[in-house]
PQR file with spaces between the fields and no chain letter, atoms N, CA, C, O and H, PARSE charges and radii, in Angstrom:
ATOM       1  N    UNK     1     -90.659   86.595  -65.789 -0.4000 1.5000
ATOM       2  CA   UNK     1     -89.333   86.545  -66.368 -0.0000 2.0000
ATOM       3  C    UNK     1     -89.188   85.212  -67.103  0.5500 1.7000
ATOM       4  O    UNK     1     -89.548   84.128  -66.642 -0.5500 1.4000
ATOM       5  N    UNK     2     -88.804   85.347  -67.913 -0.4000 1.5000
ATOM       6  CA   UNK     2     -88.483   84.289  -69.243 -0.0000 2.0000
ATOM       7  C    UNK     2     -87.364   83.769  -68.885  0.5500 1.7000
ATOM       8  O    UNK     2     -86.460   84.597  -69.004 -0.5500 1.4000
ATOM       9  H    UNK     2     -88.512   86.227  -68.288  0.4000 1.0000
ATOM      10  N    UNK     3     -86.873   82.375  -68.348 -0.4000 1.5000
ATOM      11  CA   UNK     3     -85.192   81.892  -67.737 -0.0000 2.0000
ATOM      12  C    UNK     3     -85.063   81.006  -69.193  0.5500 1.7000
ATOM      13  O    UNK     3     -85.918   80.185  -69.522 -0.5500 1.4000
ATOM      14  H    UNK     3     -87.607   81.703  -68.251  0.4000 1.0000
ATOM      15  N    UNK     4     -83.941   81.287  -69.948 -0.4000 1.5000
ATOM      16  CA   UNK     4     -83.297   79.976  -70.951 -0.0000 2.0000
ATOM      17  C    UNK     4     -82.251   79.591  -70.852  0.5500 1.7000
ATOM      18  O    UNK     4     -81.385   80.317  -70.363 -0.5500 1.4000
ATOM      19  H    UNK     4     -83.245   81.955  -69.680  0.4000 1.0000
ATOM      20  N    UNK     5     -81.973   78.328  -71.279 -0.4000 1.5000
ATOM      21  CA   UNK     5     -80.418   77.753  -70.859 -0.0000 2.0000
ATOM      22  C    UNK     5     -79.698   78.057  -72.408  0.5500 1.7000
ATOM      23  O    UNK     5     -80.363   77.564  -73.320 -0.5500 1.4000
ATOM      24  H    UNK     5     -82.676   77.739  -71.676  0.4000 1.0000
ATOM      25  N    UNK     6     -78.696   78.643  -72.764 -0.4000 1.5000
ATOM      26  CA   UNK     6     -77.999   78.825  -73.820 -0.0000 2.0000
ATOM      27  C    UNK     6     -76.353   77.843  -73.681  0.5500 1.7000
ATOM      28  O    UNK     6     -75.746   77.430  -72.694 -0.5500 1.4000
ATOM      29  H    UNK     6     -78.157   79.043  -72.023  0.4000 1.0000
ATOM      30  N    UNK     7     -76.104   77.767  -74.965 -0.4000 1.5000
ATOM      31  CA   UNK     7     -74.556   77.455  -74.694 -0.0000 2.0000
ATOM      32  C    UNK     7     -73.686   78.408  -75.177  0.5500 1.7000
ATOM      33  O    UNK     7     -74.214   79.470  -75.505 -0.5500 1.4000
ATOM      34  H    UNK     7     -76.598   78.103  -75.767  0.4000 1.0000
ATOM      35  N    UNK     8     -72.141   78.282  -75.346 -0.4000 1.5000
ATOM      36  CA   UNK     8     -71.600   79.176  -75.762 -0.0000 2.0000
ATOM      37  C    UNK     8     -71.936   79.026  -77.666  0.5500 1.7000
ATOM      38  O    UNK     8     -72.128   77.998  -78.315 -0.5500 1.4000
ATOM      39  H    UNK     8     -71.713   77.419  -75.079  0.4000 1.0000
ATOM      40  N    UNK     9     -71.909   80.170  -78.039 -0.4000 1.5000
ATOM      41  CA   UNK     9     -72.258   80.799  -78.994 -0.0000 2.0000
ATOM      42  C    UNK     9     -73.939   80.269  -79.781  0.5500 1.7000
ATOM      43  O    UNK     9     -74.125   80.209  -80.996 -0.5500 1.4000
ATOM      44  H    UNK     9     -71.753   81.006  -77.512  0.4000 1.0000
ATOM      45  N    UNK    10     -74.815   79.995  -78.879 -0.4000 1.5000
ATOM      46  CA   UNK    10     -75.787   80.073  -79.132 -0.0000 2.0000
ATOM      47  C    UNK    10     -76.423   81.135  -79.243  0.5500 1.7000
ATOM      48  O    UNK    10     -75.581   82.015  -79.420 -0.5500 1.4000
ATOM      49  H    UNK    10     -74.664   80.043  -77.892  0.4000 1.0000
ATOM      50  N    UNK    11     -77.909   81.772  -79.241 -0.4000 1.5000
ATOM      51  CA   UNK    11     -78.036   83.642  -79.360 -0.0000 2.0000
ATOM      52  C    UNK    11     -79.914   82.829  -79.052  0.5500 1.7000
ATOM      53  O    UNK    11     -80.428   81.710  -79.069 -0.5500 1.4000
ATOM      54  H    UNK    11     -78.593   81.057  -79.097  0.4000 1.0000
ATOM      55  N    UNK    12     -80.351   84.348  -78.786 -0.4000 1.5000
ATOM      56  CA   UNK    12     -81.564   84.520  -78.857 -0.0000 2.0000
ATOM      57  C    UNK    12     -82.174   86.023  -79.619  0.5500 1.7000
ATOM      58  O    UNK    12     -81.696   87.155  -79.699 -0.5500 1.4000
ATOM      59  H    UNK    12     -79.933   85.256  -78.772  0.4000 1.0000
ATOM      60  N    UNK    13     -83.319   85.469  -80.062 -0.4000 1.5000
ATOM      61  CA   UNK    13     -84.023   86.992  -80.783 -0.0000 2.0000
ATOM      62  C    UNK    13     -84.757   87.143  -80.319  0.5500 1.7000
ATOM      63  O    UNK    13     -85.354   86.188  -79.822 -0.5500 1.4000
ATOM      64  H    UNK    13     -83.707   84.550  -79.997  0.4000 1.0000
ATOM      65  N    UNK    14     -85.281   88.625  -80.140 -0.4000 1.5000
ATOM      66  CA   UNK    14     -86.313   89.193  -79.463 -0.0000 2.0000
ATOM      67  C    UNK    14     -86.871   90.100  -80.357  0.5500 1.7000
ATOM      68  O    UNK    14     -86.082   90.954  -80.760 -0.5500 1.4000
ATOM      69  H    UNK    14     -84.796   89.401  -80.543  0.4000 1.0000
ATOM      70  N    UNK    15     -88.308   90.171  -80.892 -0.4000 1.5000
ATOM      71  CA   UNK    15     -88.817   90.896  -81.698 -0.0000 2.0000
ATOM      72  C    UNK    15     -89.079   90.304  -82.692  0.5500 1.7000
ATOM      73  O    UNK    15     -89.089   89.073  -82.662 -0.5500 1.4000
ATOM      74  H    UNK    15     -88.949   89.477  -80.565  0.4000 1.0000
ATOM      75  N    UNK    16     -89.354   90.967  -83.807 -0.4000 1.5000
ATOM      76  CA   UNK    16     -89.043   90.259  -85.239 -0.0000 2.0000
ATOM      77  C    UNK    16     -89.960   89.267  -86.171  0.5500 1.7000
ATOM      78  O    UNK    16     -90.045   88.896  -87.341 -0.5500 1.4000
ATOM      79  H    UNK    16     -89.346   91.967  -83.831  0.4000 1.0000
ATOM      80  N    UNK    17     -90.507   89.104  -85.072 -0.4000 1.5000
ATOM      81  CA   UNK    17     -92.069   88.314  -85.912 -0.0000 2.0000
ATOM      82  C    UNK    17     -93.326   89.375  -86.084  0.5500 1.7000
ATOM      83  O    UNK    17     -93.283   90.546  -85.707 -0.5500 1.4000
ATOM      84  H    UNK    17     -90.438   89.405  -84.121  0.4000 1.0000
ATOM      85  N    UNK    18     -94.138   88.917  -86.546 -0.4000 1.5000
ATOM      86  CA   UNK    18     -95.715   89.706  -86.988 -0.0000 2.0000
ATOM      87  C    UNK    18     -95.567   91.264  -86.124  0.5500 1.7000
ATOM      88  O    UNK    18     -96.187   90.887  -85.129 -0.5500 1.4000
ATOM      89  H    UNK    18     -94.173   87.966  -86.852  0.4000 1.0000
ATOM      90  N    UNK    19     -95.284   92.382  -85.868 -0.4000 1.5000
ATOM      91  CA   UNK    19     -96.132   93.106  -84.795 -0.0000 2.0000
ATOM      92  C    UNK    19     -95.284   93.879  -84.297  0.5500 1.7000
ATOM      93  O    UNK    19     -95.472   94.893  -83.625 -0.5500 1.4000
ATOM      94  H    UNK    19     -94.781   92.689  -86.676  0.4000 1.0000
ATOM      95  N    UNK    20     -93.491   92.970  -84.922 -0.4000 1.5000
ATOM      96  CA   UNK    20     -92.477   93.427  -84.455 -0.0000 2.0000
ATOM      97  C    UNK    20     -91.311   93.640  -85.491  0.5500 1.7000
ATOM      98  O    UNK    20     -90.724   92.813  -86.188 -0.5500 1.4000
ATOM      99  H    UNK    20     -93.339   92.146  -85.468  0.4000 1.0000
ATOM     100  N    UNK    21     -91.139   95.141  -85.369 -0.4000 1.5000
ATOM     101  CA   UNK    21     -90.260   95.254  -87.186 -0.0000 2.0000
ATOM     102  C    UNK    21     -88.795   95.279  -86.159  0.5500 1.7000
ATOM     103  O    UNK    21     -87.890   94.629  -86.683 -0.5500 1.4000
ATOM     104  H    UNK    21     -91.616   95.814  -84.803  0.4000 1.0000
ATOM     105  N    UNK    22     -88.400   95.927  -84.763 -0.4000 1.5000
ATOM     106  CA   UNK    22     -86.986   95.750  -84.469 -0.0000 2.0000
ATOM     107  C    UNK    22     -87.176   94.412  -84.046  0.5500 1.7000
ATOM     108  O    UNK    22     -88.116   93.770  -83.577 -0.5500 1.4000
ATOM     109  H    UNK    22     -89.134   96.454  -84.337  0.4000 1.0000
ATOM     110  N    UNK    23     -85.643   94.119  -84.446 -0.4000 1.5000
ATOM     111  CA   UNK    23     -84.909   92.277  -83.377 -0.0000 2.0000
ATOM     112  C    UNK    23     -83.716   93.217  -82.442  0.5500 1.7000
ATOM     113  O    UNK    23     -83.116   94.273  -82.643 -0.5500 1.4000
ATOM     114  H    UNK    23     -84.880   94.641  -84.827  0.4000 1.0000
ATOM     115  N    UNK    24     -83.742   92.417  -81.568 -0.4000 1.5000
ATOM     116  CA   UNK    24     -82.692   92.436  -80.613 -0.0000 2.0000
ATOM     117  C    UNK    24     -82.002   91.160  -80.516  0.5500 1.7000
ATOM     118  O    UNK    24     -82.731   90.477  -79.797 -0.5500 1.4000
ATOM     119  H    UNK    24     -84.228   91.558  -81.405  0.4000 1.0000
ATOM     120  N    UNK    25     -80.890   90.403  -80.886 -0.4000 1.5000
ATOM     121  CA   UNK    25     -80.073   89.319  -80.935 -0.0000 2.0000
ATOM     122  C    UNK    25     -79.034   89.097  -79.803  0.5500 1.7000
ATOM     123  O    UNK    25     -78.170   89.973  -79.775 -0.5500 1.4000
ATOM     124  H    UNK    25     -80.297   90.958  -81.470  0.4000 1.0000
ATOM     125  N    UNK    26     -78.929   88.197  -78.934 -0.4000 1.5000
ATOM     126  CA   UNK    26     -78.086   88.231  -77.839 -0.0000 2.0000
ATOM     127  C    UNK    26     -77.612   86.533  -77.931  0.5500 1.7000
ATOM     128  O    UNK    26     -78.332   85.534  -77.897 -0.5500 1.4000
ATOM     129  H    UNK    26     -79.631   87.485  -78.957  0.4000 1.0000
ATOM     130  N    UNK    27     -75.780   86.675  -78.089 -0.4000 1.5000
ATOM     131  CA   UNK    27     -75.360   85.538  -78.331 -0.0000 2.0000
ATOM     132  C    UNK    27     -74.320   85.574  -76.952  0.5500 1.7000
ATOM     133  O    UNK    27     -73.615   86.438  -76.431 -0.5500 1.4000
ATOM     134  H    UNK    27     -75.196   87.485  -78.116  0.4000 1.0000
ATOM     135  N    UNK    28     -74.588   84.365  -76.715 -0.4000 1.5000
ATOM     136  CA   UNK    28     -73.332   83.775  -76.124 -0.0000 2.0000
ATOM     137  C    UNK    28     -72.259   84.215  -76.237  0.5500 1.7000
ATOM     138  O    UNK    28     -72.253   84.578  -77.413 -0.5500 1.4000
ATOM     139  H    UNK    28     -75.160   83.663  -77.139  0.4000 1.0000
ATOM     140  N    UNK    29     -70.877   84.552  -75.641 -0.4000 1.5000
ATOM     141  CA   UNK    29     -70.089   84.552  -76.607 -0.0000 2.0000
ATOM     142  C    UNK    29     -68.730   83.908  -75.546  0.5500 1.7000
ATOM     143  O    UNK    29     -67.567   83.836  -75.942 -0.5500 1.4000
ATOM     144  H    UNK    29     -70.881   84.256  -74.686  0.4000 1.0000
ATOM     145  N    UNK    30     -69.139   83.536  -74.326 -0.4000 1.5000
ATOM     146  CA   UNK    30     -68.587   82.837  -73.342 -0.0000 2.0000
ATOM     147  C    UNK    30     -68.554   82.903  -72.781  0.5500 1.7000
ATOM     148  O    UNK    30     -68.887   84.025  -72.398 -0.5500 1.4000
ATOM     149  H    UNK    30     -70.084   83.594  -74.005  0.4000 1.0000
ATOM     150  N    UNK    31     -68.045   81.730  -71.506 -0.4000 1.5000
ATOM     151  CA   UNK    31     -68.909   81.558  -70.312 -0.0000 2.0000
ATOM     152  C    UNK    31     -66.906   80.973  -69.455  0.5500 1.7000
ATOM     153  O    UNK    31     -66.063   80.177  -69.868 -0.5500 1.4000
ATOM     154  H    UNK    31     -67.775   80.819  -71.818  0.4000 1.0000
ATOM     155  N    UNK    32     -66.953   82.024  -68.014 -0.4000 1.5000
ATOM     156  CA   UNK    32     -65.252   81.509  -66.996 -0.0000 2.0000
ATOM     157  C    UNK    32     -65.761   82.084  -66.398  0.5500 1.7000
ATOM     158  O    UNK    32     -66.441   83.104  -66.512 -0.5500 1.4000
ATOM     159  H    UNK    32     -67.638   82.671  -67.678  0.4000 1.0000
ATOM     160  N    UNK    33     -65.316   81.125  -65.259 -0.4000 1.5000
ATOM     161  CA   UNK    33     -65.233   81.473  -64.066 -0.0000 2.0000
ATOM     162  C    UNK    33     -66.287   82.021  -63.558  0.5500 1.7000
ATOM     163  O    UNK    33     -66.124   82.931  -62.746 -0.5500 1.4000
ATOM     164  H    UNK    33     -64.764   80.297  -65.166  0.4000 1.0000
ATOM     165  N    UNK    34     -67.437   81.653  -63.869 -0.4000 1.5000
ATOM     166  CA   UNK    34     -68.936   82.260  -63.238 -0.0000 2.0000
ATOM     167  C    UNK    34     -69.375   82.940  -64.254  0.5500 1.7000
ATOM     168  O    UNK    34     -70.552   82.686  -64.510 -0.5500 1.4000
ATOM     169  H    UNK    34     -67.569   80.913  -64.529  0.4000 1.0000
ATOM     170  N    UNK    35     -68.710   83.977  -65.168 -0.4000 1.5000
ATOM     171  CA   UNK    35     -68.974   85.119  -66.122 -0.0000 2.0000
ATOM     172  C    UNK    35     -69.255   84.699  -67.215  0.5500 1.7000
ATOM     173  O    UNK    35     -68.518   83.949  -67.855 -0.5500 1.4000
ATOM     174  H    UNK    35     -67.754   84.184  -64.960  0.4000 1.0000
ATOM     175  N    UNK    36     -70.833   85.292  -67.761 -0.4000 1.5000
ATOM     176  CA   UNK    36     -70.965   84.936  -69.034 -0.0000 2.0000
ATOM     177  C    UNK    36     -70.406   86.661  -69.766  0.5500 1.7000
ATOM     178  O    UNK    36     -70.028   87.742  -69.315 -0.5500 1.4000
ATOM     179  H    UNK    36     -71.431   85.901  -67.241  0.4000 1.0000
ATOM     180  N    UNK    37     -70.569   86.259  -70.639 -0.4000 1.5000
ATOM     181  CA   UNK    37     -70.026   87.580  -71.992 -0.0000 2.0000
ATOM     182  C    UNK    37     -71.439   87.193  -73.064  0.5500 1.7000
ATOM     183  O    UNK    37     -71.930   86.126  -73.436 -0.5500 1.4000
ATOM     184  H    UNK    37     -70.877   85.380  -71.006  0.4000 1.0000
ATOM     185  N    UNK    38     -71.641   88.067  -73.218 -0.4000 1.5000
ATOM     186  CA   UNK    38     -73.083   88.440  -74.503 -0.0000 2.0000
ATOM     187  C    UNK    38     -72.634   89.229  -75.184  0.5500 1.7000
ATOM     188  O    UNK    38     -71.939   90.147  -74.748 -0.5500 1.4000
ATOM     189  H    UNK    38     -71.243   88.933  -72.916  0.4000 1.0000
ATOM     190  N    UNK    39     -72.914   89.072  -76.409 -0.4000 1.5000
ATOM     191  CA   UNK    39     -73.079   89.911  -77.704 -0.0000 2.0000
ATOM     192  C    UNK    39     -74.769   90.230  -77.971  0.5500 1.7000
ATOM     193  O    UNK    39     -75.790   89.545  -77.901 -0.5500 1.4000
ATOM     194  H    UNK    39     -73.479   88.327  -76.763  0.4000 1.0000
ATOM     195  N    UNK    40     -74.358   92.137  -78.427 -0.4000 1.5000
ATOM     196  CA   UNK    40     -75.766   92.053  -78.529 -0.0000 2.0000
ATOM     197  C    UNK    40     -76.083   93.122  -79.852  0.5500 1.7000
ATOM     198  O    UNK    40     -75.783   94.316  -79.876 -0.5500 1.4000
ATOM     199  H    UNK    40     -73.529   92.694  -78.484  0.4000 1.0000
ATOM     200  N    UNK    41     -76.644   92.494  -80.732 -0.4000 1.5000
ATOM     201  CA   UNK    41     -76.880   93.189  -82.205 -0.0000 2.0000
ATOM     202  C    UNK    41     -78.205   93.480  -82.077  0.5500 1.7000
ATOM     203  O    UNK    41     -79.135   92.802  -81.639 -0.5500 1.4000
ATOM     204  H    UNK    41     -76.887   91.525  -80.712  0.4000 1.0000
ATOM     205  N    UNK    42     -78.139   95.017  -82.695 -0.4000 1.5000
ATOM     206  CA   UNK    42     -79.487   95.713  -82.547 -0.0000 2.0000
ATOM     207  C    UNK    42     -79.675   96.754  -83.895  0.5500 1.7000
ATOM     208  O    UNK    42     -78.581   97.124  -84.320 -0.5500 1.4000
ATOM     209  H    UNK    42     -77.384   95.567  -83.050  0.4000 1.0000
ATOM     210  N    UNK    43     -80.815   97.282  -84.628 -0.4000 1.5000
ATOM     211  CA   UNK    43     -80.422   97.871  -85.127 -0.0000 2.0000
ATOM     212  C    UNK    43     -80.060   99.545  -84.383  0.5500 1.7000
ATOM     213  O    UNK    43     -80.794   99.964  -83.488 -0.5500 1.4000
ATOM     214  H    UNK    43     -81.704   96.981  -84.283  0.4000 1.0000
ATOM     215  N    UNK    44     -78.830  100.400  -84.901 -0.4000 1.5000
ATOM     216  CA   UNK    44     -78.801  101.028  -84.626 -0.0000 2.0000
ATOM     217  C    UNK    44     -79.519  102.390  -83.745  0.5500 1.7000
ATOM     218  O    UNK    44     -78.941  103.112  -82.933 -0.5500 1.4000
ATOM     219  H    UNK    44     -78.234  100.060  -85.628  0.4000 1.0000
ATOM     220  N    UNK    45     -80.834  102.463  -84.159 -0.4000 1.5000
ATOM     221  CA   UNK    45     -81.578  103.033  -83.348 -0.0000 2.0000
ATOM     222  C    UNK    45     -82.110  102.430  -82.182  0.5500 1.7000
ATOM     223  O    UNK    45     -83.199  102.909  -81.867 -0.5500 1.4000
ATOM     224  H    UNK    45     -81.303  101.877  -84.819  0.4000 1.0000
ATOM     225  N    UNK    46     -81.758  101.678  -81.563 -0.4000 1.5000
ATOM     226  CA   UNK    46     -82.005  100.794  -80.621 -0.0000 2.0000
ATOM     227  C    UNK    46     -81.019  100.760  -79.437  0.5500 1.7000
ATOM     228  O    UNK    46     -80.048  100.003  -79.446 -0.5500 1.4000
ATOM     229  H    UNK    46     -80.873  101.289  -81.819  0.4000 1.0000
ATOM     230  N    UNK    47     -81.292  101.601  -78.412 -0.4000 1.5000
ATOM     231  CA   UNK    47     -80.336  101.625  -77.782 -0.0000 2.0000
ATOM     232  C    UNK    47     -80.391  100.230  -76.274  0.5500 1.7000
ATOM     233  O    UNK    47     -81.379   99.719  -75.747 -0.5500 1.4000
ATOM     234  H    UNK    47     -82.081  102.215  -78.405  0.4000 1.0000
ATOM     235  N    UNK    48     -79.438  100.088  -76.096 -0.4000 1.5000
ATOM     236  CA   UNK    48     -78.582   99.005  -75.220 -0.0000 2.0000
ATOM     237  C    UNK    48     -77.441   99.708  -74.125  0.5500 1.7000
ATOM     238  O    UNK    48     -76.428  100.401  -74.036 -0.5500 1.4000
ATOM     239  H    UNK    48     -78.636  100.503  -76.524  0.4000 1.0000
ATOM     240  N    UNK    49     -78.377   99.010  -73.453 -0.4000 1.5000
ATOM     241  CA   UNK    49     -77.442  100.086  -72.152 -0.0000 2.0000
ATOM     242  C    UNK    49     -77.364   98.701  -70.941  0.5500 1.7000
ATOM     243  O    UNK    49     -78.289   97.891  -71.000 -0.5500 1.4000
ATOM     244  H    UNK    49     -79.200   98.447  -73.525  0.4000 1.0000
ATOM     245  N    UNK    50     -76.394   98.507  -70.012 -0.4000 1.5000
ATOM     246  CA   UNK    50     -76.453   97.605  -68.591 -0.0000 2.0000
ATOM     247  C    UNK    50     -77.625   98.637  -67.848  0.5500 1.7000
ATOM     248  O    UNK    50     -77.758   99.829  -68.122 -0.5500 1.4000
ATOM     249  H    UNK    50     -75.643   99.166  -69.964  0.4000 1.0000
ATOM     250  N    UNK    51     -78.374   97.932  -66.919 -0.4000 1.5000
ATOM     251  CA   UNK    51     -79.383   98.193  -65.984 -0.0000 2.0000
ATOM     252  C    UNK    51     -78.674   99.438  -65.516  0.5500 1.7000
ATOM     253  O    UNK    51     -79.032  100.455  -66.111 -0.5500 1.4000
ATOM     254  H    UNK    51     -78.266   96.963  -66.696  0.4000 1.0000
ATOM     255  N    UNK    52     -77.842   99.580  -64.680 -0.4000 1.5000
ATOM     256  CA   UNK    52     -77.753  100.319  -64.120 -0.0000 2.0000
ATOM     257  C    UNK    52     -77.269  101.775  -65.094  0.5500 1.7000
ATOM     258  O    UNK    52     -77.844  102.858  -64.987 -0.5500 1.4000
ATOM     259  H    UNK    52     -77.551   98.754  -64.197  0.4000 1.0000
ATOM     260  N    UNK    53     -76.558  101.612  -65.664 -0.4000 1.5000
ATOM     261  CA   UNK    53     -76.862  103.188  -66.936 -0.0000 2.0000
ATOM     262  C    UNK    53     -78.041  103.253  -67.552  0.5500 1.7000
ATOM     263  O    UNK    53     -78.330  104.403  -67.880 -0.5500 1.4000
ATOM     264  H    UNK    53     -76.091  100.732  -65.750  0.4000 1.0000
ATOM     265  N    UNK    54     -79.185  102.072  -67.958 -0.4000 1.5000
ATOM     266  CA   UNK    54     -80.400  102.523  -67.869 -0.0000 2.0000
ATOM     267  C    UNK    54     -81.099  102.942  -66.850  0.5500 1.7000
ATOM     268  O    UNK    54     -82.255  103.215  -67.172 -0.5500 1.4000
ATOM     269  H    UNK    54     -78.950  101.137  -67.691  0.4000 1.0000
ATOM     270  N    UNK    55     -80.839  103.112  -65.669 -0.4000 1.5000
ATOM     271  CA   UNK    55     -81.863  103.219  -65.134 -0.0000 2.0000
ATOM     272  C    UNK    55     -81.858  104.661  -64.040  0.5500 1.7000
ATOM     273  O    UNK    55     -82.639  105.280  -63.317 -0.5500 1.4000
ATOM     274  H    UNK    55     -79.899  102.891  -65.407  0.4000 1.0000
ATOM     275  N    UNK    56     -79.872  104.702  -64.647 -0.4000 1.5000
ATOM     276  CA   UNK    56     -79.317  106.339  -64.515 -0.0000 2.0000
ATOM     277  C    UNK    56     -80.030  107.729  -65.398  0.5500 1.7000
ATOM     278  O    UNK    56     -80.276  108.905  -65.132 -0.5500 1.4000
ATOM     279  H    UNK    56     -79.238  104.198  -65.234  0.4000 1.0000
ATOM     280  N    UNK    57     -80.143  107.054  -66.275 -0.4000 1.5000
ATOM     281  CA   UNK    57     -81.112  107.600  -67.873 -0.0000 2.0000
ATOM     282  C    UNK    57     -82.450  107.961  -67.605  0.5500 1.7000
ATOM     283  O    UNK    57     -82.878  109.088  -67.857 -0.5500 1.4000
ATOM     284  H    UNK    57     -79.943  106.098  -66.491  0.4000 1.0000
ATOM     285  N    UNK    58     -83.267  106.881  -67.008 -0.4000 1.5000
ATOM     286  CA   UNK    58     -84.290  106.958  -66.888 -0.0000 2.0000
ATOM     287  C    UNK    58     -84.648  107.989  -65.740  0.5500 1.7000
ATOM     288  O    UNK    58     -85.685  108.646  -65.835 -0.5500 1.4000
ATOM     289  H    UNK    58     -82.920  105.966  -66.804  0.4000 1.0000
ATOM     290  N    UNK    59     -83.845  108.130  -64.714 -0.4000 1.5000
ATOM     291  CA   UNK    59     -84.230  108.960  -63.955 -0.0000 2.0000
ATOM     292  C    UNK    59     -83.861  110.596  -63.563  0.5500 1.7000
ATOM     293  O    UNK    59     -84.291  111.405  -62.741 -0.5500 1.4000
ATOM     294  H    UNK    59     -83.003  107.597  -64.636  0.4000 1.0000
ATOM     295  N    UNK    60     -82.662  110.603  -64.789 -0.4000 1.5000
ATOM     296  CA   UNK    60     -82.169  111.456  -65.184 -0.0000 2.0000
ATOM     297  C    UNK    60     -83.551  112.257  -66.082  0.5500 1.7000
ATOM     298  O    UNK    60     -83.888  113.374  -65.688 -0.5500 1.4000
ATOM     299  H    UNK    60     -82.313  109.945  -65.457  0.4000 1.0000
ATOM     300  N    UNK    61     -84.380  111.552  -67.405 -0.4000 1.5000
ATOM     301  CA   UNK    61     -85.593  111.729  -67.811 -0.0000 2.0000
ATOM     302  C    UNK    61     -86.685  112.257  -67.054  0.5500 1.7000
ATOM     303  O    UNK    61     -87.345  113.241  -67.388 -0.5500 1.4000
ATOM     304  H    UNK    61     -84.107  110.645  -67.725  0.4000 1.0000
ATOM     305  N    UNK    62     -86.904  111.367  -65.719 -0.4000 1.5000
ATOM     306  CA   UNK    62     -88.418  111.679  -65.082 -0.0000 2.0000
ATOM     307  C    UNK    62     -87.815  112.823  -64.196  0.5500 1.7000
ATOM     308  O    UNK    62     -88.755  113.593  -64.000 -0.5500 1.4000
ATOM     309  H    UNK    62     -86.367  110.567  -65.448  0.4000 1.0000
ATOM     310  N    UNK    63     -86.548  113.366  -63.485 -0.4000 1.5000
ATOM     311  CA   UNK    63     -86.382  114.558  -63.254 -0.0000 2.0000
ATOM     312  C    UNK    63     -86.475  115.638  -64.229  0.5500 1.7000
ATOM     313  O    UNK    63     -87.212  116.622  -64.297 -0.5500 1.4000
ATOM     314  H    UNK    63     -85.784  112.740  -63.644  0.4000 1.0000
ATOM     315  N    UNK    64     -85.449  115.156  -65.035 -0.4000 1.5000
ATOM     316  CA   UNK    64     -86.206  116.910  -66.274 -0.0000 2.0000
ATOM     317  C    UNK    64     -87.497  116.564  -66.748  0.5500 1.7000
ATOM     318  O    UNK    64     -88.114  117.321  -67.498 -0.5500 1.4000
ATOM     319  H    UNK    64     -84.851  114.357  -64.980  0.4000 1.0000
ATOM     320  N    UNK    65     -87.829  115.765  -66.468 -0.4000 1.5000
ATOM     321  CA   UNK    65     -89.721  116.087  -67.344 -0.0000 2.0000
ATOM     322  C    UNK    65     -90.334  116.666  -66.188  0.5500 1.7000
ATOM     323  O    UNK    65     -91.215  117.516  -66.314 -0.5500 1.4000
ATOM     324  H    UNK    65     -87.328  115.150  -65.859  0.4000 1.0000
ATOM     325  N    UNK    66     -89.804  116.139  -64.705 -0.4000 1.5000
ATOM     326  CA   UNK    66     -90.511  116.547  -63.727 -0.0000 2.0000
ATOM     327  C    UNK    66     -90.801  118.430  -63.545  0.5500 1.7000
ATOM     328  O    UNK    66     -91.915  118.934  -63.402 -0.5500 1.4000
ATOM     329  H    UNK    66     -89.089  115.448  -64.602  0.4000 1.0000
ATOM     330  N    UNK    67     -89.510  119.178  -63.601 -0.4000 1.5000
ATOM     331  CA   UNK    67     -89.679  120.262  -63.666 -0.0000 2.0000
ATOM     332  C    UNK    67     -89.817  121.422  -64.628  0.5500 1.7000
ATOM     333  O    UNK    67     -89.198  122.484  -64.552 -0.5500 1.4000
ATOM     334  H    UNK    67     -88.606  118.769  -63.718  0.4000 1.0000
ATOM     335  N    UNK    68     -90.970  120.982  -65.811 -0.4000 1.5000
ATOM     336  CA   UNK    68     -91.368  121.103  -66.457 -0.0000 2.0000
ATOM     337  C    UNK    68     -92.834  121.508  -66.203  0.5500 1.7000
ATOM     338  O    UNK    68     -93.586  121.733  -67.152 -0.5500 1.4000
ATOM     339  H    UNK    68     -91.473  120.119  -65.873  0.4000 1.0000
């Protein structure tokens, strides 16, 4: 796991160099009371989901592929 320290409205990219035609962009967008807030620009075909609705998805997937 990759840990970085950001501030508010700083961002990071993911992708986007040599090898990699999508970016994924995740900014700051503020930080109370313990809670950060992210912004996250993607291109459209790129879906973005919290862990836990991904991972509702995903297993929602390996059951219907399963009974197949």
């Amino acid at each position: 796991m990759l840990v970085l320290s950001r501030k508010n409205d700083e961002a990071v990219v993911i992708g986007g160099s040599v090898g990699f035609d999508r970016t994924i962009k995740v900014t700051v967008l503020g930080i109370k009371n313990g809670h950060v807030r992210l912004g996250f620009e993607a291109d459209v075909d790129v879906p973005v989901h919290r862990l836990e609705v991904w991972e509702r998805i995903r297993d929602e997937t390996r059951l219907a592929d399963s009974q197949y």
